[in-house]
Legacy VTK file of the C-alpha trace (Angstrom):
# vtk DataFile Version 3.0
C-alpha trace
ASCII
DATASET POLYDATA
POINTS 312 float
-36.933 319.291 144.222
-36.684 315.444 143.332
-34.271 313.623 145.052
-31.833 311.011 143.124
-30.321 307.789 144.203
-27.808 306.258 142.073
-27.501 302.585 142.092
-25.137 300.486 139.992
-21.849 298.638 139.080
-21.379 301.969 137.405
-22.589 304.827 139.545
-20.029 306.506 139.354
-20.173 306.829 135.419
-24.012 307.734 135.418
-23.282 310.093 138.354
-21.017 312.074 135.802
-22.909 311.823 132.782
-26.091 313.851 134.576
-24.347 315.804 136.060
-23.063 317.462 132.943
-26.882 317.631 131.877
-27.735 320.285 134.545
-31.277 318.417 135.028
-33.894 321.235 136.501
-34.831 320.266 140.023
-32.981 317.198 140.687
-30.576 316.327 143.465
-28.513 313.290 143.396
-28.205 312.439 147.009
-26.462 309.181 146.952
-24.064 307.264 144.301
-22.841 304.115 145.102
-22.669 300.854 144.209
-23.635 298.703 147.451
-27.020 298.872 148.658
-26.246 298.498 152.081
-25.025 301.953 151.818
-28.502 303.131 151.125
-30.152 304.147 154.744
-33.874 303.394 155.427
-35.978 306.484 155.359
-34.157 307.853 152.753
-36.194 311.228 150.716
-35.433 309.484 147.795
-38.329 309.860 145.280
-36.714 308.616 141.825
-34.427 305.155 141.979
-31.654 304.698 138.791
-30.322 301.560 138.953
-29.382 297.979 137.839
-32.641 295.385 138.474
-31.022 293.145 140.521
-29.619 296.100 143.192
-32.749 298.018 143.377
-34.806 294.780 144.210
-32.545 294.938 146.824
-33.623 298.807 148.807
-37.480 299.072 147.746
-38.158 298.841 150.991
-36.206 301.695 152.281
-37.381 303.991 150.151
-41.184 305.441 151.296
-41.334 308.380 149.365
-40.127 306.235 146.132
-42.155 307.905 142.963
-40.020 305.956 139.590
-37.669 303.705 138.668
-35.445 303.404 136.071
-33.788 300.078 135.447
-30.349 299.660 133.710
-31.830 296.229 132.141
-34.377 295.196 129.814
-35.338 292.946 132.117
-37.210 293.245 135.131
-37.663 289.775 137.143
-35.758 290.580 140.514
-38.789 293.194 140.615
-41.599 291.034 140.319
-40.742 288.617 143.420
-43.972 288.141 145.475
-44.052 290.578 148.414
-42.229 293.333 146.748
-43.865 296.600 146.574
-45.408 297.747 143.227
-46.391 301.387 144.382
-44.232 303.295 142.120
-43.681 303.741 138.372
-40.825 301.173 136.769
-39.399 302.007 133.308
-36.975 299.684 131.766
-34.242 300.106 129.423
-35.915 298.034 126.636
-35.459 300.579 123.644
-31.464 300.998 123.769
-30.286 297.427 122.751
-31.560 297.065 119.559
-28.918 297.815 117.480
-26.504 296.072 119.627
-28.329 293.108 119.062
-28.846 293.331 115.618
-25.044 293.354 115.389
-24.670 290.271 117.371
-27.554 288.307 115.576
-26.263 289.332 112.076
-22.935 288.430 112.847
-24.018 285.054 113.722
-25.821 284.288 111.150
-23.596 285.684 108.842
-21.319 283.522 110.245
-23.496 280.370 109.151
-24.047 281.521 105.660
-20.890 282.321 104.524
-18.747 279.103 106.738
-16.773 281.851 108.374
-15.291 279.358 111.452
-14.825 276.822 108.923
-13.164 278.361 106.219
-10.550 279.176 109.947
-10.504 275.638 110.365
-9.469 275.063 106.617
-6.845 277.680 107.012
-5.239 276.208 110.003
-4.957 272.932 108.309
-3.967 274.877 104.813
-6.353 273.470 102.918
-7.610 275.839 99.746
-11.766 275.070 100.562
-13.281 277.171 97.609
-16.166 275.803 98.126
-19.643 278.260 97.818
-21.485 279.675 100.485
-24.630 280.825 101.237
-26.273 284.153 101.247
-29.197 285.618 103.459
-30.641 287.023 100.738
-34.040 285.195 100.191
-33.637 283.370 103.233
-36.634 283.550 106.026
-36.353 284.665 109.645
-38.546 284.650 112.646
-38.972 286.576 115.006
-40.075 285.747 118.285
-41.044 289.014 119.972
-41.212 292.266 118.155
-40.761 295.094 120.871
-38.143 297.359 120.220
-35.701 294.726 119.290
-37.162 292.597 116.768
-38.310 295.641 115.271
-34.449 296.176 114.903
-33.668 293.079 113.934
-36.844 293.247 111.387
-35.630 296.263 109.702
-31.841 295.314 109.425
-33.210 291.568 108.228
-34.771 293.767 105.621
-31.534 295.459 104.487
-30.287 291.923 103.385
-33.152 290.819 101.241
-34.773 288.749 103.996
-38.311 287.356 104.026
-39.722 288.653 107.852
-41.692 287.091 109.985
-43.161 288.247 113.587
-44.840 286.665 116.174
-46.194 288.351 119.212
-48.957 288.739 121.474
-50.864 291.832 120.183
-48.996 294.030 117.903
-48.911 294.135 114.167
-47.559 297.678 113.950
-43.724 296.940 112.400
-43.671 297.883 108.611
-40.021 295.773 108.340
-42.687 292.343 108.932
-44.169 290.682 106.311
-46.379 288.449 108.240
-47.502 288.453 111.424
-48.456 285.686 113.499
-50.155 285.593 117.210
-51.814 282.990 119.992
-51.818 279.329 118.969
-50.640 280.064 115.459
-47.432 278.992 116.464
-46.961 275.991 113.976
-47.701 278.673 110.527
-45.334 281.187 112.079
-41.806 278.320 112.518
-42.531 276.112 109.470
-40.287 276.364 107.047
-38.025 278.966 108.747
-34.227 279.074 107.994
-33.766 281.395 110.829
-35.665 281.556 114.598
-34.349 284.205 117.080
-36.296 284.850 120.295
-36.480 288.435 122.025
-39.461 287.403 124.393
-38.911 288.645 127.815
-39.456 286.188 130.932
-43.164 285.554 131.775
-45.549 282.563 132.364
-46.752 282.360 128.680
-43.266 282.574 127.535
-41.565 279.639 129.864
-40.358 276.868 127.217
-42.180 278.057 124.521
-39.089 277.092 122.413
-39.626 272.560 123.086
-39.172 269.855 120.913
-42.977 270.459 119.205
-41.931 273.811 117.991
-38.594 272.430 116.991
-39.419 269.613 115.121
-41.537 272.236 112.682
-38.619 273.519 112.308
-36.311 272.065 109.046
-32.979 270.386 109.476
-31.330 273.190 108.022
-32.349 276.012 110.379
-30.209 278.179 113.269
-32.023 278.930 115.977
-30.572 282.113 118.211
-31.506 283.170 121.724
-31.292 286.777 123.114
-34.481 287.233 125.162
-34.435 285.018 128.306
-33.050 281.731 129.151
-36.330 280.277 130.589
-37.885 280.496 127.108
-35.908 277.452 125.588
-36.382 273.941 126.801
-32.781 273.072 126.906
-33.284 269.546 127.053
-35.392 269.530 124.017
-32.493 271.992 122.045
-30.256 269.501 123.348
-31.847 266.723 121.702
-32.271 268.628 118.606
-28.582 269.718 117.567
-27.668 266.446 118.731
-30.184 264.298 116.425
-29.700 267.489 113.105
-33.183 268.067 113.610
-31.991 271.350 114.078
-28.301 272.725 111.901
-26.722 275.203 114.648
-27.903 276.810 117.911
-26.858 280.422 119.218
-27.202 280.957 122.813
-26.660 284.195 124.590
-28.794 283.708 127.453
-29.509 280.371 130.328
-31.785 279.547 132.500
-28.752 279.416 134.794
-26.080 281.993 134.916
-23.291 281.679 135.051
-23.489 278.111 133.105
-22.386 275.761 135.111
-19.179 273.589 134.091
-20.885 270.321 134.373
-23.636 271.536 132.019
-24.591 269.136 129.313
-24.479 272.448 127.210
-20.521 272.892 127.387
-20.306 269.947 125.042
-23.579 269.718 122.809
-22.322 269.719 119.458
-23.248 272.477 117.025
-23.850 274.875 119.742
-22.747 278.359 120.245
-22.009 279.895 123.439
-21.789 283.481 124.100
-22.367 284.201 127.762
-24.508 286.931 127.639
-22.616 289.474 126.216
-24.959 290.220 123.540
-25.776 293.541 123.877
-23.676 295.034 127.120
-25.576 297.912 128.826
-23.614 300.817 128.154
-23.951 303.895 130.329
-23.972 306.225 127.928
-26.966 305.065 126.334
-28.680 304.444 129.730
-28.231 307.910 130.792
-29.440 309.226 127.719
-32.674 306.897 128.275
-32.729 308.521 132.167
-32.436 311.985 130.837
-35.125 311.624 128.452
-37.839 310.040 130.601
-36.575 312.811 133.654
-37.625 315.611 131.559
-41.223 313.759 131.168
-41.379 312.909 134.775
-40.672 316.629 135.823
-43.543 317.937 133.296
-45.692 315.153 134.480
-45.815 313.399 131.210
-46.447 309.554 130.488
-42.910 308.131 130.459
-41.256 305.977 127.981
-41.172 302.277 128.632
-43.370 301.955 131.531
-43.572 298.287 132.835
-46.975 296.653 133.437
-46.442 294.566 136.583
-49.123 292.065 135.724
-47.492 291.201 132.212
-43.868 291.161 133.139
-42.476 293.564 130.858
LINES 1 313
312 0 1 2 3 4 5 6 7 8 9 10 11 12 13 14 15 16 17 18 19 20 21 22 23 24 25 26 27 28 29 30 31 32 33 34 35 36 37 38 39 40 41 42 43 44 45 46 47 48 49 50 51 52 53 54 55 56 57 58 59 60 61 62 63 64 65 66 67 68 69 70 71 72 73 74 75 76 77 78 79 80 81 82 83 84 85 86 87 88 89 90 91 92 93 94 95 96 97 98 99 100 101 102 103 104 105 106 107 108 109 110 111 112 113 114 115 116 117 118 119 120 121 122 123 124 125 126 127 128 129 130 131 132 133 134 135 136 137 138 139 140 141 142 143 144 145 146 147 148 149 150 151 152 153 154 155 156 157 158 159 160 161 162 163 164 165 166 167 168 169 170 171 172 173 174 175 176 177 178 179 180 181 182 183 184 185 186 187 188 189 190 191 192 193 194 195 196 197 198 199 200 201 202 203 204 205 206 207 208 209 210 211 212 213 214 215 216 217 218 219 220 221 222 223 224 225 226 227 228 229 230 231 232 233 234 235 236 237 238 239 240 241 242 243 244 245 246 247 248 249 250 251 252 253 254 255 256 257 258 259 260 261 262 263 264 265 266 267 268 269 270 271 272 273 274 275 276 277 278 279 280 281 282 283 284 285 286 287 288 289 290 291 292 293 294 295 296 297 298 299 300 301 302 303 304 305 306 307 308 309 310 311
């Protein structure tokens, strides 16, 4: 019998959702929402939870086997001194087409004036003047896991030129070129779109400075939905504020929430969205849970396994 703690803002909601599965062999033993409620010792053997809470009970949990994370990402797990003697599995594979809606709206936004043609209307003046189109129009990608691979294929469904860069893979068909290492100048130049999807790691910290965005032209958006600590903000800063960059779309900060002082609140051309891109929704998650349970219980690789050394 494996034994299941539940471990999130919404326990309760997961707690019903496998329950109605009738999952072979698996007791939940515990649903709740405040760690302190978890008690050392505990025969727990598989952990379902948000990051940040688990990070919170490893060490009350001996007989801990896997985790499943309600987030992509995976930092509060990779503090120094926290055990890595279990399987983690993240939930990287269910926000892809949530995020495709949120970058496409954006940038749909851009191309055809959408707040402006608003800001005519409030004003009542008739602007007929033309807009743009994405069609043609280049985008890079900045990580393709599972969601630039989204983003890739519904770039693709608008007539978009793709490209990719990431560490290893080349395996997307939706990418027309791919780029990797130090090519980093050949992959931005000439770009009309950049959106990052890199998780949080030591290569990643401020990849996004003022070199790679002065290769960037005048005209391009750039769009953030991986991790705060990629992006130099002073750098981003200086480029909406100087047009060496057109428009910025920020989902994610290196601090959360943003603070009210921050120089961000006021940089023009900017676009805040307090990372709501892509809400975890629990219906999705569970269906993630249930599929990697059945693997776990036939003793099968599971899906989205986290290497500890990477990051991610």
């Amino acid at each position: 019998m494996n034994n299941l703690i539940i471990l999130s803002k919404n326990a309760d909601e997961y707690h019903r959702l496998l329950e109605a599965e009738h999952l072979s062999d698996l007791k939940i033993i515990k649903t709740c929402t405040d760690p302190d409620q978890i008690i050392s010792g505990s025969p727990c053997n598989i952990l379902f939870g948000d990051t940040s809470l688990v990070s919170m009970v490893l060490h009350k949990l001996p007989q801990l086997q896997w985790v499943q994370t309600t987030w992509a990402g995976v930092e509060p797990l990779l503090k120094q001194g926290l055990r890595r003697d279990y399987q983690l599995t993240n939930a990287r594979v269910v926000f892809g087409p949530l995020m495709s809606e949120y970058v496409f709206a954006y940038l749909l936004q851009h191309e055809r004036r959408i707040l402006q043609r608003y800001e005519a209307q409030k004003k009542k003046i008739w602007d007929a003047s033309i807009t743009g189109s994405l069609r043609g129009k280049s985008i890079g990608l900045l990580g393709v896991g599972s969601i630039g691979v989204h983003l890739a294929s519904t770039a693709k469904q608008f007539g978009m030129h793709v490209r990719g860069y990431s560490r290893t893979s080349r395996g997307c068909k939706y990418v027309d070129q791919y780029f990797h290492g130090e090519d980093l100048q050949n992959f931005t130049s000439g770009l009309d779109y950049l959106v990052n999807s890199l998780p949080n790691t030591q290569d990643t910290w401020h990849l996004v400075n003022s070199e790679m965005l002065s290769w960037l032209p005048s005209n391009a958006v750039f769009v953030n939905v991986g991790r705060g600590s990629t992006v130099d903000e002073s750098a981003l800063v200086a480029g909406l504020t100087t047009g060496k960059i057109a428009e910025a779309v920020l989902d994610v900060f290196e601090q959360e929430p943003l603070p009210v002082d921050h120089v961000f609140w006021k940089t023009p051309h900017l676009i805040i969205t307090s990372h709501t891109a892509a809400p975890s929704l629990p219906i999705d998650l569970a269906s993630l849970f249930i599929e990697n349970y059945h693997r776990y219980s036939r003793n099968l690789p599971l899906n989205h396994l986290v290497d500890f050394a990477r990051g991610y």
